[in-house]
ChimeraX commands (.cxc) that place a marker at each C-alpha (Angstrom):
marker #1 position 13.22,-2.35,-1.01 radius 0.5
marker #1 position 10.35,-4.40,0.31 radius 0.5
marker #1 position 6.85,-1.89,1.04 radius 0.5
marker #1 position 4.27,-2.87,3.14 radius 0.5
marker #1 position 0.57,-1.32,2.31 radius 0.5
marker #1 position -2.54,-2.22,3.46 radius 0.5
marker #1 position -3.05,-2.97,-0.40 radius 0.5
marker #1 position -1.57,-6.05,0.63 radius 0.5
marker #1 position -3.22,-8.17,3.57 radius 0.5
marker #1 position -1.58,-11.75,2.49 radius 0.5
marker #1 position 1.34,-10.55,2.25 radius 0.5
marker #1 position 4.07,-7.76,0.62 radius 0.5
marker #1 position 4.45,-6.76,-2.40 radius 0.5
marker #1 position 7.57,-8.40,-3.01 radius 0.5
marker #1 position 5.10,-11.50,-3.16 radius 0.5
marker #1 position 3.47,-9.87,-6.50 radius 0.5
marker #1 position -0.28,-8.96,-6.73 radius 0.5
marker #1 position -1.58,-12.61,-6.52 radius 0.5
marker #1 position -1.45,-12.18,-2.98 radius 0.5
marker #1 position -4.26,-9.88,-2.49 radius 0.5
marker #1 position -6.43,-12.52,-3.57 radius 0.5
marker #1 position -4.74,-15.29,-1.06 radius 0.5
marker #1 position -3.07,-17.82,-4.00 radius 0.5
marker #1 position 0.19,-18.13,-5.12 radius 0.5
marker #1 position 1.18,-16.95,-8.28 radius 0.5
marker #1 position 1.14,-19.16,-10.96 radius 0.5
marker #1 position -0.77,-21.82,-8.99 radius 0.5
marker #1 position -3.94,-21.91,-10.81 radius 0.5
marker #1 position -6.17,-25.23,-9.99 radius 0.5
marker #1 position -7.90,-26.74,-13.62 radius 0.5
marker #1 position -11.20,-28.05,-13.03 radius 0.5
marker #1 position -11.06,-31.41,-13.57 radius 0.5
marker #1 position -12.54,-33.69,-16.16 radius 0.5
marker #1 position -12.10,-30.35,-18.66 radius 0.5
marker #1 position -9.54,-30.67,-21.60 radius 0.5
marker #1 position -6.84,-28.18,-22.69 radius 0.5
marker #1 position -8.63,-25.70,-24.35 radius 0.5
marker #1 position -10.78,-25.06,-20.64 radius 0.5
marker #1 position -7.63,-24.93,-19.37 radius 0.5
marker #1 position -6.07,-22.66,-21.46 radius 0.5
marker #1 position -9.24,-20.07,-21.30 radius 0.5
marker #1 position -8.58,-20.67,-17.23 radius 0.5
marker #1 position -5.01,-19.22,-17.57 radius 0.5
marker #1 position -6.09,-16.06,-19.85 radius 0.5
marker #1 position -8.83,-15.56,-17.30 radius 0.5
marker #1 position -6.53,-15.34,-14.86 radius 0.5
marker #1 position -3.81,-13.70,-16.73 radius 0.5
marker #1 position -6.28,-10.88,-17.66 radius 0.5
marker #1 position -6.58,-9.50,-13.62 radius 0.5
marker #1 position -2.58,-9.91,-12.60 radius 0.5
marker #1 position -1.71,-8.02,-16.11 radius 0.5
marker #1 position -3.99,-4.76,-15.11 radius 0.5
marker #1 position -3.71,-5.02,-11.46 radius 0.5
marker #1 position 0.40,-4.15,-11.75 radius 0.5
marker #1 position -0.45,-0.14,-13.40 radius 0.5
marker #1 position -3.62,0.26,-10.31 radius 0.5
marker #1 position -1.14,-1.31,-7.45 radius 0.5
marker #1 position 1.63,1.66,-9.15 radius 0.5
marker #1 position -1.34,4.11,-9.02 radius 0.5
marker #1 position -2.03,3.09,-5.38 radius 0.5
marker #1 position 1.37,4.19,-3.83 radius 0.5
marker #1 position 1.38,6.79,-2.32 radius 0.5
marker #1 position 3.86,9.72,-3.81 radius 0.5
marker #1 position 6.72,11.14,-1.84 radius 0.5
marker #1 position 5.00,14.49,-1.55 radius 0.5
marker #1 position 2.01,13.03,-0.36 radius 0.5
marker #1 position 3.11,10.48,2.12 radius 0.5
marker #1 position 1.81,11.65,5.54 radius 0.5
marker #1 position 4.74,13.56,7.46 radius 0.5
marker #1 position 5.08,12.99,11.12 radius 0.5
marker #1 position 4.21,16.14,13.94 radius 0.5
marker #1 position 7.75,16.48,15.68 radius 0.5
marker #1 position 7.22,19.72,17.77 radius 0.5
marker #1 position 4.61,22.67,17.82 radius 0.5
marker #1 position 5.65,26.86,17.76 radius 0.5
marker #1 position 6.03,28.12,21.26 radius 0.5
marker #1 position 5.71,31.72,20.21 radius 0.5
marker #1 position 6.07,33.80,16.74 radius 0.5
marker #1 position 6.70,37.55,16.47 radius 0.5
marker #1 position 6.58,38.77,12.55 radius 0.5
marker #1 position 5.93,36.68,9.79 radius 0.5
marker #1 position 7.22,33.15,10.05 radius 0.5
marker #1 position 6.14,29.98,7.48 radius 0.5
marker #1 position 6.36,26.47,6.93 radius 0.5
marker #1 position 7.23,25.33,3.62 radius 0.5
marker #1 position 7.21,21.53,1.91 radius 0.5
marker #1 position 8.06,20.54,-1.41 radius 0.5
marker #1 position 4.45,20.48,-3.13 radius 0.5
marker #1 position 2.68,22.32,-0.56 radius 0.5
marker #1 position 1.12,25.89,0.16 radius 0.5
marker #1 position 3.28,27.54,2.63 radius 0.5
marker #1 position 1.36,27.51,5.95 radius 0.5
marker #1 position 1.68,30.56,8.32 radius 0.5
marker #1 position 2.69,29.90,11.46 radius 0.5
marker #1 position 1.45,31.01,15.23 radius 0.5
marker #1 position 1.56,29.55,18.82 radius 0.5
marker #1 position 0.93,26.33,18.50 radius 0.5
marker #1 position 1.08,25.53,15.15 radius 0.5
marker #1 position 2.88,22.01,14.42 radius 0.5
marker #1 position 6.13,21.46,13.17 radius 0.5
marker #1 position 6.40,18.35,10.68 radius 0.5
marker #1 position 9.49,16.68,9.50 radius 0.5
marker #1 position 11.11,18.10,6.64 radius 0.5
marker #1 position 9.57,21.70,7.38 radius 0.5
marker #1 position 11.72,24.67,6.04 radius 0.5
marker #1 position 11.22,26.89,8.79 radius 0.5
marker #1 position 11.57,30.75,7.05 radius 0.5
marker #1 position 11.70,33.74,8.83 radius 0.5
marker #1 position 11.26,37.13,7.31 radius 0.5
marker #1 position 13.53,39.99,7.93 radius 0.5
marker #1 position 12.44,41.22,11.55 radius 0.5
marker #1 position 10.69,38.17,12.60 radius 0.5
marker #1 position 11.21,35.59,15.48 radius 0.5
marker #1 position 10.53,32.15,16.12 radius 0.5
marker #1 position 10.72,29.83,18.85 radius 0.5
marker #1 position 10.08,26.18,18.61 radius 0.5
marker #1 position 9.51,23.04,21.07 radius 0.5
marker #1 position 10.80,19.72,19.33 radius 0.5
marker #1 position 10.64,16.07,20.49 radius 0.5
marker #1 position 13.03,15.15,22.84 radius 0.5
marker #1 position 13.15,18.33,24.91 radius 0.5
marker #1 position 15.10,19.97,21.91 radius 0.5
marker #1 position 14.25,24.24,21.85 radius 0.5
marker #1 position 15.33,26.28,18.12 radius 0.5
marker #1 position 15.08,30.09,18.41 radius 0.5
marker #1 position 15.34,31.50,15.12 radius 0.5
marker #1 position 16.20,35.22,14.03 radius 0.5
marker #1 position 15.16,37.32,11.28 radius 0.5
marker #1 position 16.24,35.85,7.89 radius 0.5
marker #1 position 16.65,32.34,9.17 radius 0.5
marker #1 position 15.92,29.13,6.89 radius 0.5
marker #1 position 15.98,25.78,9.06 radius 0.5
marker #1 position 14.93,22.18,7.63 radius 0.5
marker #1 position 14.43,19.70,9.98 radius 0.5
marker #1 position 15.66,16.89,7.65 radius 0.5
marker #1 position 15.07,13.74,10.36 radius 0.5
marker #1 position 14.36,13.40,14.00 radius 0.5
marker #1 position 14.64,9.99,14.76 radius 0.5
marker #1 position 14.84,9.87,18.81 radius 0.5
marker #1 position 15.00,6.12,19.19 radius 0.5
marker #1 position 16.86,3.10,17.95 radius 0.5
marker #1 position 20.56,2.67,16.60 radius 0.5
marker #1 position 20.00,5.60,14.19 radius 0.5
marker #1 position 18.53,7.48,16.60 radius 0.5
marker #1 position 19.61,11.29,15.78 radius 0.5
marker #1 position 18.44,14.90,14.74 radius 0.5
marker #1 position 19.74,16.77,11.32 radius 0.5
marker #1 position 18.92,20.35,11.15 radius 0.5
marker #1 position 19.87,21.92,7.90 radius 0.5
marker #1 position 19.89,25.86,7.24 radius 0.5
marker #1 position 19.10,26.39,3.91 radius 0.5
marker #1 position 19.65,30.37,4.49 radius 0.5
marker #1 position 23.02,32.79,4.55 radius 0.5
marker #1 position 23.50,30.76,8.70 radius 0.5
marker #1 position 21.07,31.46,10.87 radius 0.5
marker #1 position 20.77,33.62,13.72 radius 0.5
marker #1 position 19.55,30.73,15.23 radius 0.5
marker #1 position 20.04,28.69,18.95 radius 0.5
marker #1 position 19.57,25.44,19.61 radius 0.5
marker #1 position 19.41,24.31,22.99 radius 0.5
marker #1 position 18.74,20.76,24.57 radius 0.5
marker #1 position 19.08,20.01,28.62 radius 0.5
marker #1 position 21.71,17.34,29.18 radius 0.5
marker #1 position 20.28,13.40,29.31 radius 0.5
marker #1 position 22.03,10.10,28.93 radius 0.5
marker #1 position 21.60,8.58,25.84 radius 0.5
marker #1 position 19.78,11.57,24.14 radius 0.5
marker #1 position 20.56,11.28,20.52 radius 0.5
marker #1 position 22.94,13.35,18.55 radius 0.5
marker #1 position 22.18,16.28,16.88 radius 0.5
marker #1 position 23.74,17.24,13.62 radius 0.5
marker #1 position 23.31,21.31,12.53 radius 0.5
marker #1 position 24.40,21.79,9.23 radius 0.5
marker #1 position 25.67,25.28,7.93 radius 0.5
marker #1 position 26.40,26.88,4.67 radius 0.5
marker #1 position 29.97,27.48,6.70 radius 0.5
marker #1 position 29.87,24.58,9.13 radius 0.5
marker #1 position 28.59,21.76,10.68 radius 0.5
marker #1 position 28.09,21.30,14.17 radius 0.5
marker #1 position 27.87,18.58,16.34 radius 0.5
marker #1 position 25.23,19.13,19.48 radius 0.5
marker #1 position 24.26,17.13,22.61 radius 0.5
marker #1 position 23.08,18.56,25.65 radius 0.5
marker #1 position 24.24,21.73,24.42 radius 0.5
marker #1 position 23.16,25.41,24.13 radius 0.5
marker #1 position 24.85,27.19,20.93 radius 0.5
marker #1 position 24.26,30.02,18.99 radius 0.5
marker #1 position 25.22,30.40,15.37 radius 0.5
marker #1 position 24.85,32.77,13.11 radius 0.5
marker #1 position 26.51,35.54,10.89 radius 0.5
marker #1 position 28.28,38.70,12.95 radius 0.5
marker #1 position 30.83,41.18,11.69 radius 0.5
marker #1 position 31.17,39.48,8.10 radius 0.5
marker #1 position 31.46,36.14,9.32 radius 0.5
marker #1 position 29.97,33.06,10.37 radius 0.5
marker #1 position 30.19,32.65,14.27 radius 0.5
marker #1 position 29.55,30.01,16.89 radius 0.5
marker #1 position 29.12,30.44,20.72 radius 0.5
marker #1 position 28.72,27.67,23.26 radius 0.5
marker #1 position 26.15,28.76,26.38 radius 0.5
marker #1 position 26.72,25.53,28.04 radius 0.5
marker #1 position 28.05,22.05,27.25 radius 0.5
marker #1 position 30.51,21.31,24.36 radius 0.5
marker #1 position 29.82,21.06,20.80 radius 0.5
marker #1 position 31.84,20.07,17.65 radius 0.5
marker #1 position 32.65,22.12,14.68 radius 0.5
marker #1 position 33.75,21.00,11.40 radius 0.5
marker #1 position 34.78,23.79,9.11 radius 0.5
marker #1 position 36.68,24.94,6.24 radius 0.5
marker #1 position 38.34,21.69,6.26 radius 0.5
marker #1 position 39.34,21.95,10.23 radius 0.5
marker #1 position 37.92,20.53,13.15 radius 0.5
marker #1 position 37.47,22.41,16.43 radius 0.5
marker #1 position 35.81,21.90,19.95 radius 0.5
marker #1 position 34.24,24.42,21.83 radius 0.5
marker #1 position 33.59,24.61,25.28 radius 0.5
marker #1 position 30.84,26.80,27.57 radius 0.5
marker #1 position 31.80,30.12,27.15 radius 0.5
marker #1 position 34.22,29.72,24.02 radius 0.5
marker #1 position 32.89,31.32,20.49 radius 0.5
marker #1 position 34.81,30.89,17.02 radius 0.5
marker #1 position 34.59,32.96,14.26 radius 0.5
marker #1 position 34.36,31.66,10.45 radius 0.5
marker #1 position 35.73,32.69,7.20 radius 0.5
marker #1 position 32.66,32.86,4.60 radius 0.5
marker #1 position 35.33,33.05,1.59 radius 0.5
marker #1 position 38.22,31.72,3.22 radius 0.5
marker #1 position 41.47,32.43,0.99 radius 0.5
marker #1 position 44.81,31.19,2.48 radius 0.5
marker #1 position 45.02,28.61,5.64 radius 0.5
marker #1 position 42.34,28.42,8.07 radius 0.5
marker #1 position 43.03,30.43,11.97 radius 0.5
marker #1 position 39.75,29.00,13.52 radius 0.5
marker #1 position 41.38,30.79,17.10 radius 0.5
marker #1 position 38.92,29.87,20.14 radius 0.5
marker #1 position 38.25,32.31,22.11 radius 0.5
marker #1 position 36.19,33.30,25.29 radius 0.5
marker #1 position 33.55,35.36,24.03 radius 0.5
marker #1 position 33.17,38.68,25.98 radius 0.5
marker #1 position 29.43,39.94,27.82 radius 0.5
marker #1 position 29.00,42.61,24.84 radius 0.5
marker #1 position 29.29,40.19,22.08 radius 0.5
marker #1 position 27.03,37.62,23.63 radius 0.5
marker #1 position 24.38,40.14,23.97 radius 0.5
marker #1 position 24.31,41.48,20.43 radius 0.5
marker #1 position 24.16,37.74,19.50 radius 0.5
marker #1 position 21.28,36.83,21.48 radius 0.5
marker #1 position 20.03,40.98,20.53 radius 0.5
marker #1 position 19.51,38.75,17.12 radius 0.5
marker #1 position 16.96,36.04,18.57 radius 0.5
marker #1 position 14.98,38.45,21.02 radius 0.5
marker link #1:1,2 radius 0.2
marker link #1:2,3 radius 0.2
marker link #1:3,4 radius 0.2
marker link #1:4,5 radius 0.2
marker link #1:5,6 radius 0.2
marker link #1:6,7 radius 0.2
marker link #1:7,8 radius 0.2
marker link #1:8,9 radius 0.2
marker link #1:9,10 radius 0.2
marker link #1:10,11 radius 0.2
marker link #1:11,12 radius 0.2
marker link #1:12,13 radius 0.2
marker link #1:13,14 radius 0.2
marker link #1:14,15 radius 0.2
marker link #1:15,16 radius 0.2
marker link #1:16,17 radius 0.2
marker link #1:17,18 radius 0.2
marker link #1:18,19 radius 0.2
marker link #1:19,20 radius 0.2
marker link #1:20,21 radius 0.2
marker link #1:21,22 radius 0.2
marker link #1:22,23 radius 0.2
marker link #1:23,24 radius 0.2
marker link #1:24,25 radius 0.2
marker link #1:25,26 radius 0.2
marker link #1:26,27 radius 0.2
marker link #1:27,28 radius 0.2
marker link #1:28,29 radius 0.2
marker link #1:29,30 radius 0.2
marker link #1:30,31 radius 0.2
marker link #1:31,32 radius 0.2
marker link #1:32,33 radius 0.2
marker link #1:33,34 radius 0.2
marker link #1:34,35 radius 0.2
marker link #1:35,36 radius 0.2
marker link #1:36,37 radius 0.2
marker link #1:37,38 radius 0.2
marker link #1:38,39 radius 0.2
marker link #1:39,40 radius 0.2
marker link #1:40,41 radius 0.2
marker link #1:41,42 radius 0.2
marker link #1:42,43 radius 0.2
marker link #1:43,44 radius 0.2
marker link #1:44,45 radius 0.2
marker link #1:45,46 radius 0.2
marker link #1:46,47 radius 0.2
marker link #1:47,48 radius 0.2
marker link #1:48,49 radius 0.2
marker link #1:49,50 radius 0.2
marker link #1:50,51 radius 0.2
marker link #1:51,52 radius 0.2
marker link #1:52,53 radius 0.2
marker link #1:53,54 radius 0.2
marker link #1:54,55 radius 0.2
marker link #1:55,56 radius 0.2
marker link #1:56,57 radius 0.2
marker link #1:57,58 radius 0.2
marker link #1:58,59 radius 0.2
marker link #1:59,60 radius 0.2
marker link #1:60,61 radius 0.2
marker link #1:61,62 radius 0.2
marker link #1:62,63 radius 0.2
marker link #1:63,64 radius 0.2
marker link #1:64,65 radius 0.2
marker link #1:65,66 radius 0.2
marker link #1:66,67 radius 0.2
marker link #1:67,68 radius 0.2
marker link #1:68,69 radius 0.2
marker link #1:69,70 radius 0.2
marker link #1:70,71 radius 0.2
marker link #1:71,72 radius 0.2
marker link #1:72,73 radius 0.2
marker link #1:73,74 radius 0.2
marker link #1:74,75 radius 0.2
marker link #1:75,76 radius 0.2
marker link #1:76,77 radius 0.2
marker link #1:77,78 radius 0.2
marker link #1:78,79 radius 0.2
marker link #1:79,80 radius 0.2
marker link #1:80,81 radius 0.2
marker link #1:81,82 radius 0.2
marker link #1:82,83 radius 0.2
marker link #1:83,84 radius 0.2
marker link #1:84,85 radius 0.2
marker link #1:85,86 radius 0.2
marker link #1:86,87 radius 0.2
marker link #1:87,88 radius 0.2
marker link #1:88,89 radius 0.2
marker link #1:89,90 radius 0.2
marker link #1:90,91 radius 0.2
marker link #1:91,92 radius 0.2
marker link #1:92,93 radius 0.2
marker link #1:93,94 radius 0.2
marker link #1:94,95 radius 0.2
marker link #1:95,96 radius 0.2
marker link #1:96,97 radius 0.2
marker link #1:97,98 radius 0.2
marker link #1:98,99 radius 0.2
marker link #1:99,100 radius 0.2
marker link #1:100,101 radius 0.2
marker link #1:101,102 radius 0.2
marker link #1:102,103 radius 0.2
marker link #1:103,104 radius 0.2
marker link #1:104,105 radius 0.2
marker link #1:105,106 radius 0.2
marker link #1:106,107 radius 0.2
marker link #1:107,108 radius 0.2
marker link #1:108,109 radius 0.2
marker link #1:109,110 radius 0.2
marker link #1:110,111 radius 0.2
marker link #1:111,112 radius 0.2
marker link #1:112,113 radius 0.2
marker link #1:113,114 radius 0.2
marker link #1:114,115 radius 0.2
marker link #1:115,116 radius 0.2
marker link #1:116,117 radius 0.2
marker link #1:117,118 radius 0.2
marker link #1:118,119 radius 0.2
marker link #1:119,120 radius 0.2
marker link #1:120,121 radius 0.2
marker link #1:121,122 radius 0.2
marker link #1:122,123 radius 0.2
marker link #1:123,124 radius 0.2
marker link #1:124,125 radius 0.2
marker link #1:125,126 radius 0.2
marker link #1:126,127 radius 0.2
marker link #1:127,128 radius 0.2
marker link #1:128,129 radius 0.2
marker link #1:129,130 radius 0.2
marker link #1:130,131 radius 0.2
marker link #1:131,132 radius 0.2
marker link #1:132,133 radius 0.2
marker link #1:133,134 radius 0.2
marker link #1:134,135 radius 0.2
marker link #1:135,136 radius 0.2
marker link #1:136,137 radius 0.2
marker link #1:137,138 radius 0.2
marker link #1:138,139 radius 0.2
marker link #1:139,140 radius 0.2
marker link #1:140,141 radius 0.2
marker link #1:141,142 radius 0.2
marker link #1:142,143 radius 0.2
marker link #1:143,144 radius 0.2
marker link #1:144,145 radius 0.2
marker link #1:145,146 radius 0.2
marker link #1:146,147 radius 0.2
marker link #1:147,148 radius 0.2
marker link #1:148,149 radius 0.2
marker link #1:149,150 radius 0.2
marker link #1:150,151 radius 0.2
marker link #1:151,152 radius 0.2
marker link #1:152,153 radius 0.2
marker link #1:153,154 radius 0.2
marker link #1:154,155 radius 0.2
marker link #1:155,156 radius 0.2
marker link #1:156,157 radius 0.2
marker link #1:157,158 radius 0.2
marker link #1:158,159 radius 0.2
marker link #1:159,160 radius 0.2
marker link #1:160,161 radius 0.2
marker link #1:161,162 radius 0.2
marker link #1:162,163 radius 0.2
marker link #1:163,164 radius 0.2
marker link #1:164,165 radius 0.2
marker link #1:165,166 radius 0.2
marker link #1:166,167 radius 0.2
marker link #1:167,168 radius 0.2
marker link #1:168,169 radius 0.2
marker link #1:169,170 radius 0.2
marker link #1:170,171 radius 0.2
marker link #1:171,172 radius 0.2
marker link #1:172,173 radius 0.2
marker link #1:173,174 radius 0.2
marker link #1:174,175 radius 0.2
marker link #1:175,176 radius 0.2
marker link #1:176,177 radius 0.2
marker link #1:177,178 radius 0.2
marker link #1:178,179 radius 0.2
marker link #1:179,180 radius 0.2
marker link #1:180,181 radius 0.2
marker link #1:181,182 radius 0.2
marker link #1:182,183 radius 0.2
marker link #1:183,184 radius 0.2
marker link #1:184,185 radius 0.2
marker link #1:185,186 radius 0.2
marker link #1:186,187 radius 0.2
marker link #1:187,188 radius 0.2
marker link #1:188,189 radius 0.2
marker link #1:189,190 radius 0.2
marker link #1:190,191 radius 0.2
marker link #1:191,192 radius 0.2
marker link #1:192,193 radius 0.2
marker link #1:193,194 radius 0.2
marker link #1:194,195 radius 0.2
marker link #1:195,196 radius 0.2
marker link #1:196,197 radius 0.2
marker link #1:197,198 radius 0.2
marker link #1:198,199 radius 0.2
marker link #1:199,200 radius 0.2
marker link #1:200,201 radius 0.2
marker link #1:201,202 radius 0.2
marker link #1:202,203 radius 0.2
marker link #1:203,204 radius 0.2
marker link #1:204,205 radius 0.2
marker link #1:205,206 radius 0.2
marker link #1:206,207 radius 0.2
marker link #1:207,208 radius 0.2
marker link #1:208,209 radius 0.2
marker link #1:209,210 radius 0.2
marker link #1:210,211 radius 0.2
marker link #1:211,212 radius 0.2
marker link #1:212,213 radius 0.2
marker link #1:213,214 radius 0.2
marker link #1:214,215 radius 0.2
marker link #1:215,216 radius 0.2
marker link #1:216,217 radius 0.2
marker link #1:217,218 radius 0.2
marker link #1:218,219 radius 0.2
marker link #1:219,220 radius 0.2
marker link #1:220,221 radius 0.2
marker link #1:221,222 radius 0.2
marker link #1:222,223 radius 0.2
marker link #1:223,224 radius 0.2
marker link #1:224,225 radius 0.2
marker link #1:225,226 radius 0.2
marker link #1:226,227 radius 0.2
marker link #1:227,228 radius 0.2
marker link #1:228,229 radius 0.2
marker link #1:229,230 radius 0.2
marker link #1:230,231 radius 0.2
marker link #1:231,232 radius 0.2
marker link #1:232,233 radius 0.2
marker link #1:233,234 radius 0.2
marker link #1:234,235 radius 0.2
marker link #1:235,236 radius 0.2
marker link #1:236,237 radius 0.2
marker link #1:237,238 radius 0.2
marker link #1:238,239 radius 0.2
marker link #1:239,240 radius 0.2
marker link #1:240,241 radius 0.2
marker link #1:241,242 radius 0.2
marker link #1:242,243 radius 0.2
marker link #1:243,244 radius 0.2
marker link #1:244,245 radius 0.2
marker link #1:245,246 radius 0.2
marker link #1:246,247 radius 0.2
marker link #1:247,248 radius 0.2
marker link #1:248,249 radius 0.2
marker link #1:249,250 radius 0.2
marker link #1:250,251 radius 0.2
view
């Protein structure tokens, strides 16, 4: 893999040291007129600076944990105690306006709530309990797409994105599932001993214990945390009692 740094202003570093000093390597002039041993001393001269520049460029790098993370969204509002935690890092407490960086664990405790505004119109609502990584957000290109991991028990949590053409997939990835989001609004989250998933509007995906289901606005599913025997992944239109105690676990 080829990196570009500043270290190097002649070039990358897949063309070696040398280049910070704007010659070649191996292309070392001998004055002339001078006999073998001048140019011999010439070579270990310049031998000497490639040989202990290789450990400083190494030193130079900057290390995973350290590499600048980019701002993808900002808090909207908090109620309880909500952090942000990175490999390496203090965990920072969060409030209004506090920004969201890639690869944030977004942790909730116990009666807290959090709401978030991401790039690309993209809202997250999270419940008490809830563990959410933003693992990429890349809203342009080929690759364009978000991941959303929850590194908790599943939520409560809603995502919700308005419709647009072309907006980039979105990938939310359960202990129990993974779901598949576009201009969506869905809940997930654990009710009544299992995982569940409800669709406010648009259409999502949902792969699951080895089964793959759609859901429509409207339709919910419930999911087998230890599934023994076959999956029954029944849709179902969810009724105005159960959405409320869902979204009872965001509000």
């Amino acid at each position: 893999m080829r990196v570009r740094s500043s270290f190097f202003p002649c070039g990358d570093a897949s063309e070696g040291p040398s280049s910070l000093f704007g010659f070649a390597a191996g292309a070392v002039t001998r004055p002339a007129g001078r006999g073998k041993s001048a140019g011999v001393q010439g070579d270990r001269q310049m031998r000497y600076p490639r040989r202990h520049l290789l450990p400083l460029i190494g030193l130079a790098a900057p290390r995973p944990g350290q590499a600048a993370r980019a701002r993808v969204g900002e808090v909207s509002s908090v109620t309880g105690s909500a952090t942000a935690l990175f490999s390496g890092d203090a965990p920072r407490a969060l409030a209004a306006a506090s920004p969201v960086l890639i690869e944030d664990l977004l942790s909730t405790e116990a009666s807290a709530r959090l709401a978030c505004q991401l790039d690309g119109g993209l809202a997250l609502r999270l419940g008490g309990g809830a563990k959410l990584r933003i693992d990429a957000a890349v809203l342009r290109g080929p690759q364009a797409g978000v991941v959303l991991r929850d590194l908790g028990v599943g939520g409560p949590l809603l995502v919700d994105r308005p419709p647009a053409a072309g907006a980039p997939p979105i990938a939310l990835v359960l202990p129990w599932a993974r779901i598949g989001v576009r201009g969506t609004r869905v809940f997930a989250g654990v009710m009544d001993g299992a995982g569940v998933v409800f669709v406010a509007r648009g259409r999502v995906t949902v792969d699951a214990v080895g089964t793959r289901v759609a859901l429509a606005e409207g339709e919910g599913i419930d999911i087998p945390l230890r599934p023994s025997g076959p999956p029954d992944l029944a849709v179902r239109q969810w009724s105005r009692a159960r959405i409320a105690r869902a979204m009872a676990l965001l509000e």
